[in-house]
Residue, then its C-alpha position, 0 to 999 in steps of 0.5 A: x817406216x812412217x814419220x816420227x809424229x806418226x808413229x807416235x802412241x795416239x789416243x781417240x776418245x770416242x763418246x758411246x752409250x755416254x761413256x768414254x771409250x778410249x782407243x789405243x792406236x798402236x803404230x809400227x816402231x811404238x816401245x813402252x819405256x815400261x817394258x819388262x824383259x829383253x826386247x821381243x822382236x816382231x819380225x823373229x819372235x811374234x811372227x814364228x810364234x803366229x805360225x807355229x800356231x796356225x794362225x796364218x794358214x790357209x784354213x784360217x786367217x791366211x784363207x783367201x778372200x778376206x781371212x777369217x771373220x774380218x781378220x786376215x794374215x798373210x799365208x805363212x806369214x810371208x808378208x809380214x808386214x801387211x800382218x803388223x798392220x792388220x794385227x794392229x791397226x784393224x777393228x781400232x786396235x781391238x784385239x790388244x790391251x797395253x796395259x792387261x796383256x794378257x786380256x788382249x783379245x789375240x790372247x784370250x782367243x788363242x787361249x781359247x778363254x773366249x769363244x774361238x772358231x780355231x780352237x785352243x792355238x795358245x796354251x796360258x802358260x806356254x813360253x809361246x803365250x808369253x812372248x805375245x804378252x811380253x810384246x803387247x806389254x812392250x808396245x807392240x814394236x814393229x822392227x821389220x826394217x831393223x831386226x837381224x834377218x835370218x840367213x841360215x836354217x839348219x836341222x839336225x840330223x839331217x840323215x839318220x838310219x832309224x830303226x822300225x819303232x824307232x824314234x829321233x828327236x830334231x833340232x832346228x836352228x837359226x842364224x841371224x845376220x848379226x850371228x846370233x844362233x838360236x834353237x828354234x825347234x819350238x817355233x818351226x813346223x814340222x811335217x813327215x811325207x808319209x804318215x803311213x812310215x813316221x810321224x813327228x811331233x810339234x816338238x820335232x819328234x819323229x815316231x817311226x812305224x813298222x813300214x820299211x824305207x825312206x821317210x822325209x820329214x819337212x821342217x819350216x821356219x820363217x821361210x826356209x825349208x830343211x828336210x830330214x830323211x830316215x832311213x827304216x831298215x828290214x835288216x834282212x841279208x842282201x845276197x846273190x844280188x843279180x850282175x848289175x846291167x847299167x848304173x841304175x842296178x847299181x843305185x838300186x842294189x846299194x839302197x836296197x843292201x842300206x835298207x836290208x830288202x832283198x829283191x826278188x828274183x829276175x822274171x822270166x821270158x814270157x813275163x818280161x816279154x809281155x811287160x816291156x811290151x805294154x809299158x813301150x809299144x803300149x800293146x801284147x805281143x803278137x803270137x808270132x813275136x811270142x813263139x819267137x822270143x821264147x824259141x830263142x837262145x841267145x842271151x842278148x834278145x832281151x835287149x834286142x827286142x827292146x830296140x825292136x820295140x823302140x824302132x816300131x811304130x808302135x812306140x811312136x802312137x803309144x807315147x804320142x798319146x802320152x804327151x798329147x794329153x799333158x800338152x792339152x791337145x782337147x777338142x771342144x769344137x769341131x774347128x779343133x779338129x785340123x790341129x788336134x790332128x795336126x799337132x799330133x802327128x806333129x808329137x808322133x814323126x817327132x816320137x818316131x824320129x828321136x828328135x832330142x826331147x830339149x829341141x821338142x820343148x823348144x819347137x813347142x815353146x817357140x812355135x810361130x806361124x799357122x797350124x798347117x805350116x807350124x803344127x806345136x802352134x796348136x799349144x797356144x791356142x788351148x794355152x792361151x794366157x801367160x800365166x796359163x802358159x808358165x804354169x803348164x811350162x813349170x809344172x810339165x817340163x821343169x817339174x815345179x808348181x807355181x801356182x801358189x805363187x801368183x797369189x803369195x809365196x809358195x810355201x813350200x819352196x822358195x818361189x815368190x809372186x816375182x818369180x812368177x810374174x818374171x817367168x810369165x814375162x816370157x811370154x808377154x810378147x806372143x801376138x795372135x791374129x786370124x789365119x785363113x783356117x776357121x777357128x785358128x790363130x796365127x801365131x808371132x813375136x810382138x816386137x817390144x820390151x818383154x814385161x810381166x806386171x806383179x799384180x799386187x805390187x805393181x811392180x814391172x817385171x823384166x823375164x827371169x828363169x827360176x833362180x836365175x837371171x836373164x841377161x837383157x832381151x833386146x825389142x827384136x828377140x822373141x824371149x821364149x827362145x831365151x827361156x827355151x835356151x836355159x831349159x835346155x841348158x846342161x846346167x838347168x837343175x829341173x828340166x832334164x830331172x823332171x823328164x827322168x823322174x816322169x819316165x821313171x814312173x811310167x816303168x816302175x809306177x812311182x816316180x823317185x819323187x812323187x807326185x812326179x811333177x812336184x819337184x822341190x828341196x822339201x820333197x826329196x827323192x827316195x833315192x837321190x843318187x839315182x835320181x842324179x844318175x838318170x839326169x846326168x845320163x840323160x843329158x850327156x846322151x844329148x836328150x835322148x828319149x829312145x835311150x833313156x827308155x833302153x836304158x830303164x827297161x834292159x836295167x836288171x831292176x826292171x826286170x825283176x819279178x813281181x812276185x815278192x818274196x818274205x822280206x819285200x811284201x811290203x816295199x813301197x818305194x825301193x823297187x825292190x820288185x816290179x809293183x803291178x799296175x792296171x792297163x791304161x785305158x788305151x791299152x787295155x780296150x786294144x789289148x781286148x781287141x787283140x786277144x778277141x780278135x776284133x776291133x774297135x770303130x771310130x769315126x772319121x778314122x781309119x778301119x783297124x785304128x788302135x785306141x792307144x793312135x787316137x788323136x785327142x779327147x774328143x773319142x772318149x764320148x763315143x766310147x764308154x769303155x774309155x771313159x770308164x776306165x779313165x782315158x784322160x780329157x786333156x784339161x790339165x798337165x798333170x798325170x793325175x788325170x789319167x785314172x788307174x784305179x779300180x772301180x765297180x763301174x769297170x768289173x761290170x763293164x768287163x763282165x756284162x756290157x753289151x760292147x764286151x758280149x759283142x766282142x767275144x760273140x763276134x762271127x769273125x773273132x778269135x772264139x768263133x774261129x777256134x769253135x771251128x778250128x779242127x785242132x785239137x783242144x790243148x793246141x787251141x787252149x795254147x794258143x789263147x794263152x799266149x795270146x792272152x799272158x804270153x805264156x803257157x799254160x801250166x798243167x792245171x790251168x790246161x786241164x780245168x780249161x779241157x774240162x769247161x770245154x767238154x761241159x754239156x751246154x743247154x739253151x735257155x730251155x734246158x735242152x742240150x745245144x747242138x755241138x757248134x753252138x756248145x763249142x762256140x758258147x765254150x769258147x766265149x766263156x774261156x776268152x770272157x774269164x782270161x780277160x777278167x783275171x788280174x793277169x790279164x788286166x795288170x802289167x806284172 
C-alpha cells in the first residue's frame, strides 16, 4: 500500500483554453466521509460487477497488447490490483466524477449514454450500475489488502435429472474468510458446454432442449470454478441389456439405464471382425483371417483375435505412427532424417515390447546423449525451449493446457503464471552441444540450481508439479527425473487419466472428456465413474498399453452395432452404439492397396511399405492422397491436426484421380486377375466383398453385381469390346463402387 501523504485525495489544476480544469487524482485507500450507504468493497463488489459485464474479457479491455482504445484490464480481473490503478490512475483519472457518479465516464460508457464500442454492458438502473456509483461516490476505496478473501464457491444444485424442455435455476454462493455467505448468482458467469443440449441465462437459468444426456454447465466467480451437470433423459426401457464383459460394461449400462437409452444390439462377426481390426492393427483383415474367423465356433475367438492382434507387428506400425505425430517427430530438412528414423523405430520396439507407458514418458522426458546412442533425444530437438517443453509435456501426457497461463491466469482452471514457470523449471538445466552427426545436438544435464523466471514478476521460480510441491533438487540431480517421478506416480490425477481418456476416443470417436486433452474440473466427464474406472485399471496394471487396448475392444460396449435403433438416434455421448467414423488417411490409402491388390511406392523406403509404417511428415509431399484426406504434419500435440472430416476435394480424389484409375487399371491387381480367374462370377463377386467389408454379400447386392458384370461394354466408339476387355473394364467399375461406398471408407 502507499504511504499516508500518498494516498491521500490530490488536486492538479491545469490552465487549458484559459479555464481551470481540475483533475481528481483517486488513490488506493481514498474514502469520502460523504459516503452514502454500506461500504462497497473494490476487491468483492466492483471487481465481480466488471466481470459480470464483459469488461475484462479478452475481446475487450482484457485483449492482449494494450486492451481496448487505451484502456486495459486484466484477463477476468485476475490481477486486480494492476485494474485499480488503470481504472483510476489512467488518461488522469477521466473516466470518474466524485462528485456526479453517475457522469462518470465508466458509467456513461457502460450504460451506453456515450458512444461504446462494446455496447450497452450496464443497464442505468440495475443493481450492478449502482454498486459503481455508490463506490465512485464513496472515493473510489482500494481494500485489495483488507477485504475478507473468498474461500469457498459452491452452486446449487450440483447434479440434477432434467427433463427434455425442461429448465433449472442456479444458485451460486460465496464464503469470505470473515464467514460472511452471499448469494452471488447475479455477479458470477455462467456458461453450458453444449449449446446444442442446454443453454443458461445471465441469471443462471438453464433451458434444456430436446437432445438427450449429459450437459455441464460452468460457473465462474472471482476465480473459482463450479460446474452443474444435468442429466436429460429418454426415459425409454432399458431391458435385456447384453452380460457385462468387464466394468466398463458395467459403467455404461448403468449410465445408460440413468438416461432411459436403450443400446443397440451386439455387431455381428463379420462386423466386429473388420472393426477391431482397423481401430488396432490399423488395416482390413486378410481374406485368410476373415474365412478363419467367420469359420469358427467357439465363443472366446473374439477375444483371442484381439490378442492376436496386439501381438502383431501390425499394432506396433499403427500406434507408432499415432504417437510419432503428437511427439512432433516432423522432417524439415534433410538432416532430420536419421532421427526422424531413429526415434521412430525407437516409439515402435517400445509399441512391440509393451514397455509400461510411465517408463515411455520417462525415457522420453529424461533423454540424454546422441540420437544414435539415445533415439527419444530427437524430441529435444523439435522441442527445443522450456516453455515449448512444458507445454507439450502438460497438454500431451497430463491432459492440461497451459498455455494461457504464460501470460495470465488461466481462466478456466486454477493455473497462474507461477505454475507455469515452475513447471518450465524443470527443464531449466537441459544443455545442448554438437554431436558428431550433422545436424544433431547432443543432449545433457547442466549441473546447477534448476530455476524459471516469472517474466512479468521477476520472480525466480524453483520447479513444481501441477498442485504439488517438489522437495529440493540438489545441483547434481537432473530435475526432469523428478518430474518423470511424479507423473508416473500412482497418485498423479492427470497422467494416467489423460492417457485413458486419449485411448478411449480413439475406440469410441469421442473422448469421456472432449477435447481429449483438456482435462479440468469446469470440463467434467459424461461419465466420470468410468472415467475414474479406466485410470485406476490402468495404473494397477502397471501401465499397461496392450491391456488397456484388451480391455476396451473385448468390453461388450465396443461391440455394439452401429446401426441405432428408435430411441438411441440421437445419442451423442452415451455410447449407446458404436458411432462411424472416416478411415484415417493411413489406413485408408493401405486399406485401397489391399483390396486392389497394389501398393503404394515411397522413396527411400522399402518396396511393399505400408502408409500407416511411415516414419514422419515428410511423405505427406510426395503423396496427394495423404495430404487430401489430412495425414497430420506434426507441427502440434493435439489430435486436431489429424483431419477426419469430409471434403469434396476427397470424393474427387476417389472417384476420378489419375492415382485411383491407376490403382484399379493395374495389370498386376485384383480386377485384372479376377478379369481372368476362370471361377465363376458368384465366388469372384464373393471374394471382393470379403475383401472389402469382411463379409458377404447379401442376395441383392450379388445379383445387381452379376448384373453389371454381364452389361455389353462399348469403346469410345460405341462398338462392342472384346470379352476381355469388357471383363476387365467390369471389374474395375465394381472394385471403383465398393471402394466409394460408406461402407468401405467408414470403421462401423
Amino acid at each position: 500500500m502507499r504511504s499516508v501523504e500518498a494516498r491521500r485525495l490530490g488536486w492538479l489544476a491545469l490552465q487549458s483554453a484559459g479555464r481551470l480544469v481540475v483533475v481528481i487524482g483517486l488513490w488506493c485507500g481514498v474514502r469520502a466521509d460523504a459516503a452514502d450507504g454500506a461500504p462497497v468493497s473494490f476487491a468483492n463488489d466492483v471487481m465481480p460487477v466488471l466481470t459480470k459485464a464483459g469488461c475484462n474479457i479478452g475481446v475487450c479491455h482484457a485483449k492482449a497488447g494494450g486492451g481496448q482504445n487505451g484502456f486495459q484490464l486484466s484477463l477476468l480481473g485476475f490481477e486486480p490490483l494492476e485494474d485499480y490503478e488503470h481504472l483510476t490512475k489512467s488518461d488522469r483519472g477521466r473516466r470518474f466524477s466524485p462528485h456526479a457518479p453517475e457522469g462518470s465516464l465508466l458509467l456513461r460508457k457502460g450504460a451506453g449514454l456515450v458512444p461504446h464500442g462494446g455496447g450497452v454492458r450496464l443497464k442505468p438502473d440495475s443493481a450492478a450500475f449502482a454498486t459503481l456509483a455508490r463506490w465512485i461516490q464513496q472515493g473510489a476505496p482500494c481494500d485489495l489488502e483488507t477485504a475478507s478473501p473468498l474461500v469457498a464457491f459452491d452452486l446449487e444444485p450440483r447434479r440434477m435429472v432434467v427433463p427434455r424442455n425442461g429448465t433449472q435455476q442456479l444458485t451460486a454462493r460465496a464464503t469470505y474468510a470473515d464467514g460472511s455467505v452471499r448469494d452471488v448468482t447475479s455477479l458470477a458467469l455462467f456458461e453450458s458446454n453444449d449449446l446444442a443440449m442446454a443453454e443458461v441465462s445471465p441469471q443462471g437459468l438453464v433451458q434444456v432442449h430436446e437432445i438427450t444426456g449429459k450437459v455441464s454447465v460452468m460457473v465462474r466467480f472471482q476465480g473459482r470454478v463450479a460446474v452443474f451437470s444435468a442429466t436429460v433423459p429418454l426415459g425409454a426401457p432399458v431391458e435385456n441389456l447384453p452380460s457385462p464383459a468387464n466394468f466398463i460394461d458395467e459403467h455404461v449400462f448403468a449410465s445408460l439405464k440413468e438416461v432411459g437409452i436403450p443400446p443397440s444390439a451386439t455387431c455381428d462377426d463379420s462386423t466386429f471382425l473388420r472393426r477391431v481390426t482397423l481401430d488396432i492393427a490399423g488395416r482390413l483383415p486378410t481374406l485368410d483371417e476373415t474365412s478363419r474367423f467367420l469359420a469358427a465356433t467357439n465363443a472366446d475367438k473374439r477375444e483371442l483375435w484381439v490378442d492376436e492382434l496386439l501381438r502383431s507387428q501390425d499394432y506396433a506400425d499403427y500406434f507408432a505412427g499415432k504417437w510419432a505425430a503428437l511427439l512432433k517427430n516432423r522432417r524439415d530438412d534433410a538432416s532430420d532424417t536419421i532421427s526422424n528414423f531413429a526415434f521412430h523405430a525407437w516409439v515402435r520396439d517400445s509399441l512391440l515390447a509393451n514397455k509400461p507407458y510411465d517408463q515411455f514418458v520417462r525415457e522420453l522426458l529424461a533423454a540424454t546423449g546422441t540420437v544414435i546412442g539415445n533415439p527419444p533425444v530427437a524430441w529435444y530437438k523439435r522441442v527445443k525451449e522450456p516453455k515449448q517443453q512444458l507445454e507439450d509435456v502438460a497438454q500431451l501426457f497430463l491432459g492440461v493446457r497451459m498455455q494461457c497461463a504464460q501470460c495470465h491466469h488461466h481462466p478456466f482452471e486454477r493455473w497462474s503464471q507461477d505454475d507455469y514457470y515452475s513447471l518450465s523449471a524443470f527443464f531449466s538445466q537441459v544443455g545442448r552441444k554438437p554431436s558428431a552427426t550433422r545436424g544433431e545436438d547432443m543432449i545433457y544435464h547442466k549441473r546447477g540450481v534448476a530455476m524459471a523466471t516469472n517474466v512479468k514478476t521477476g520472480q525466480s521460480l524453483k520447479p513444481a508439479a501441477l498442485g504439488d510441491a517438489i522437495e529440493a533438487i540438489p545441483p547434481s540431480e537432473d530435475p526432469r527425473l523428478r518430474l518423470a517421478d511424479w507423473m508416473g506416480s500412482k497418485a498423479n490425477p492427470f497422467f494416467a487419466k489423460a492417457l485413458v481418456n486419449r485411448y478411449w476416443k480413439h475406440f469410441f470417436q469421442r473422448g469421456l472428456i472432449e477435447p481429449e486433452d483438456d482435462i479440468r474440473d469446469s470440463n467434467p466427464p459424461t461419465n466420470p465413474e468410468l472415467l475414474a474406472a479406466l485410470e485406476k485399471h490402468f495404473i494397477e496394471s502397471g501401465f499397461d498399453l496392450k491391456d488397456l487396448v484388451r480391455t476396451i475392444t473385448r468390453s461388450r460396449a465396443y461391440q455394439l452395432s452401429a446401426q441405432p435403433n428408435e430411441a438411441n438416434v440421437t445419442d451423442r455421448q452415451g455410447h449407446s452404439r458404436f458411432y462411424p467414423r472416416r478411415l484415417q488417411a493411413e489406413v485408408l490409402l493401405d486399406a485401397i492397396d489391399q483390396v486392389s491388390e497394389t501398393g503404394t511406392e515411397f522413396a527411400n523406403l522399402p518396396p511393399g511399405t505400408r502408409a500407416i509404417a511411415l516414419p514422419d511428415n515428410s511423405y505427406n509431399r510426395s503423396s496427394a492422397f495423404l495430404r487430401v484426406f489430412g495425414r497430420p504434419e506434426g507441427e502440434s500435440v493435439c489430435e486436431c491436426e489429424r483431419v477426419q472430416t469430409s471434403s469434396l476435394g476427397q470424393s474427387l480424389h476417389l472417384i476420378n484421380s489419375g492415382e485411383m484409375k491407376g490403382k484399379l487399371a493395374s495389370p498386376s491387381g485384383r480386377a485384372e486377375r479376377l478379369a481372368k480367374d476362370e471361377r465363376s462370377p458368384e465366388a469372384k463377386v464373393s471374394e471382393l466383398y470379403r475383401a472389402a467389408f469382411s463379409r458377404e454379400p447379401r442376395s441383392d447386392e450379388l445379383q445387381t453385381a452379376l448384373a453389371w458384370l454381364a452389361e455389353p461394354r462399348l469403346d469410345a466408339a460405341g462398338n462392342p469390346l472384346d470379352a476381355a476387355a469388357a471383363s476387365r473394364e467390369a471389374w474395375q467399375d465394381l472394385l471403383w463402387a465398393l471402394i466409394n461406398t460408406k461402407e468401405f471408407l467408414f470403421n462401423h
